[in-house]
Every structure is written in structure tokens, then in C-alpha cells.
C-alpha positions in Angstrom: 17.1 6.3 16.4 15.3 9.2 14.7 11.7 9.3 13.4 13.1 9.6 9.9 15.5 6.3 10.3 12.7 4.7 11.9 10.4 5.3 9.1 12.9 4.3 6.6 13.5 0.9 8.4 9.8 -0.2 8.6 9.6 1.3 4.8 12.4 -0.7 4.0 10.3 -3.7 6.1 7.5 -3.5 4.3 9.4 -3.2 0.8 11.3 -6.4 1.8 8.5 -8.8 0.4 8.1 -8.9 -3.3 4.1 -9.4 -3.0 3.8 -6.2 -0.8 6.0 -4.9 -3.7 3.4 -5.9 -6.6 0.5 -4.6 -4.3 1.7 -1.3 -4.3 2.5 -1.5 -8.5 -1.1 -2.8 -8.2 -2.5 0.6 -6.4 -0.6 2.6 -8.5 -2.9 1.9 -11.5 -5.8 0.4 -9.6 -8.1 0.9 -13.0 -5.9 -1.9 -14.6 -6.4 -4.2 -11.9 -9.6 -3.9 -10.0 -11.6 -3.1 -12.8 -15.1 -4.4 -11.0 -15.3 -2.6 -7.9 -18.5 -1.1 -7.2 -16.7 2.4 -5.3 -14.8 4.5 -7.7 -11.1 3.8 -7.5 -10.2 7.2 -7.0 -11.1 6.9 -3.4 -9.2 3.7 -3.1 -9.1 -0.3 -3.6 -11.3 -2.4 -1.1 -9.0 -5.5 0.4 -11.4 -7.7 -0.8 -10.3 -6.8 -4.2 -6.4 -8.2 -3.6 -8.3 -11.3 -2.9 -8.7 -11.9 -6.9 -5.1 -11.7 -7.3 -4.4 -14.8 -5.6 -4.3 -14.0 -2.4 -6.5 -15.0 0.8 -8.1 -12.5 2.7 -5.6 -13.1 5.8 -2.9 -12.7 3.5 -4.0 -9.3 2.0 -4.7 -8.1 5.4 -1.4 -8.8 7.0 0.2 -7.2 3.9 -1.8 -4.1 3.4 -1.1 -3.6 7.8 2.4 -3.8 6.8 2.2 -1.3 4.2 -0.1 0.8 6.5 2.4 0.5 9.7 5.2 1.9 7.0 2.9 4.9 5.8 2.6 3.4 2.6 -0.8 3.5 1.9 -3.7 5.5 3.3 -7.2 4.2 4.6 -10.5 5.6 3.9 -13.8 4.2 5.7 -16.6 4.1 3.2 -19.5 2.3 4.6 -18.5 -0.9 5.8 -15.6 -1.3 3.4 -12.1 0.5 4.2 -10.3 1.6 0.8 -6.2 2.0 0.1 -4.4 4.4 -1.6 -0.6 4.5 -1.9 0.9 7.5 0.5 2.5 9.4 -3.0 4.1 11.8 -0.8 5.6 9.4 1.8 6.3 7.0 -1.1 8.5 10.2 -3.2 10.0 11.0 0.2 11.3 7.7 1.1 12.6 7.7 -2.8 14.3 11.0 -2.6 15.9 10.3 0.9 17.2 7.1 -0.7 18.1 8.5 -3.7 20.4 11.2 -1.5 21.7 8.2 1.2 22.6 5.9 -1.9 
């Protein structure tokens, strides 16, 4: 199995649960849903934030590893908090590779 295929499978993994699904819509447009974190969104979303959504914090983090094992989203140590970003590039790869297989 290539790198590419093997990608695509844990992408496809990680894609396979709806909440993992609305987490990623939510870090698209993180100012419409984390609109009280302290850190400026543009350097990502603190798990603790998911936690608001309905989600507890051993839930979020077995998500957001998911995502992270996939190459969905990005990490970023600030302090003692580590922020998430969605991977845009991996993320409009996956898409166009898709879009060409399907």
C-alpha cells in the first residue's frame, strides 16, 4: 500500500464519524463558534473549547487525535494550551484526489 492510499484510508477513517465531520466545519469558521477564547483564533482553537459543544474532554481528544493521525489538522503549542487548525492543503488534496478517483 502506497503513502498516498494510506493517507486516503485513515482520511477516509477519520471522515467516517459525523462529529469528527462537524468539528472540522467547526474549525473552518472558528470565529462563529469559539467566540470566547482568550488566544486569537488565527493561531488555532484550544480542545478545551470543543468541550462547549457538547462534548467531554476525552471525547474531543480522541477525535481531534483522529483528525491529527489523518493530517487533518495541525497543532500549535502555545503555553500550556495546544491549538488546531484544519490542514487546508492536505484537506484540498484529499478533495482533488477524490474528486479525480470518483
Amino acid at each position: 500500500m502506497t503513502d498516498t492510499a494510506t493517507n486516503r484510508n485513515e482520511i477516509l477513517k477519520a471522515l467516517s464519524h459525523p462529529k469528527r465531520v462537524e468539528m472540522l466545519g467547526w474549525l473552518k469558521e472558528p470565529e462563529a463558534h469559539f467566540t470566547d477564547q482568550h488566544l486569537p483564533l488565527d493561531l488555532g482553537v484550544c480542545a478545551s473549547q470543543f468541550e462547549r459543544c457538547g462534548l467531554s474532554q476525552s471525547t474531543v481528544s480522541a477525535h481531534l487525535a483522529s483528525l491529527q493521525r489523518a493530517g487533518l489538522v495541525t497543532t500549535q503549542r502555545v503555553g500550556q494550551w495546544i491549538l488546531y487548525k484544519r490542514n487546508e492543503a492536505i484537506i484540498g488534496r484529499f478533495l482533488d484526489e477524490l474528486k479525480s478517483a470518483l
